[in-house]
N, C-alpha and C positions, 0 to 999 in steps of 0.2 A: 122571278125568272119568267121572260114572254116566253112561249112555245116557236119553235120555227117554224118561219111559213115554207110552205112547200116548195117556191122557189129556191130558194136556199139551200133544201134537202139536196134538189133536183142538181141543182148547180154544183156543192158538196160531192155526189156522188158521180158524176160527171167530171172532178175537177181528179177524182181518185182514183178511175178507173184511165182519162187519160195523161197522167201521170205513170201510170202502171204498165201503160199499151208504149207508152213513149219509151221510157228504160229499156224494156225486154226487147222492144225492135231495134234502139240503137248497141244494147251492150251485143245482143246475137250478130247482128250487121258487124260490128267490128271484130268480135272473135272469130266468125266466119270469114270476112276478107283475111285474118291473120292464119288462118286454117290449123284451130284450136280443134282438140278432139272434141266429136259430139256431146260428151258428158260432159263437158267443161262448160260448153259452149252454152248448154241447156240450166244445169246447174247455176249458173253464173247469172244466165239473162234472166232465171225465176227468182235468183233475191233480188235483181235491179226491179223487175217489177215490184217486189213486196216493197223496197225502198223508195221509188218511185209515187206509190201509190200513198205511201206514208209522207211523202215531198208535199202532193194534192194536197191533201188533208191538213198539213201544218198552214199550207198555205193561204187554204180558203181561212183556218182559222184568225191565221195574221189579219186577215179582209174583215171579218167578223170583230175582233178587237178593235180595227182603229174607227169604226161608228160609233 
């Protein structure tokens, strides 16, 4: 097994956080124009981010498997 170079990391964790930041601004964006109660609203946009940020992550890994 190589070690990852740091690019990679960097890219990895970059590709997870804006996966993460992308979910929670569009799911709150849309339950807000729908004028969802705050809890929902909050609730809601924090698992799209956890989902989201899990989306990154599968993702860069697919990039990583087809080398």
């Amino acid at each position: 097994m190589q070690p990852e170079h740091w690019t990679a990391r960097r890219l990895r964790f970059t590709l997870w956080v804006a996966g993460a930041v992308a979910a929670f601004g569009v799911v709150g964006a849309v339950l807000s124009a729908l004028r969802a109660p705050d809890t929902v609203t909050w609730a809601a946009a924090a698992g799209a981010a956890v989902a989201g940020g899990w989306a990154g992550e599968r993702f860069m890994r697919r990039l990583e498997e087809r080398r």
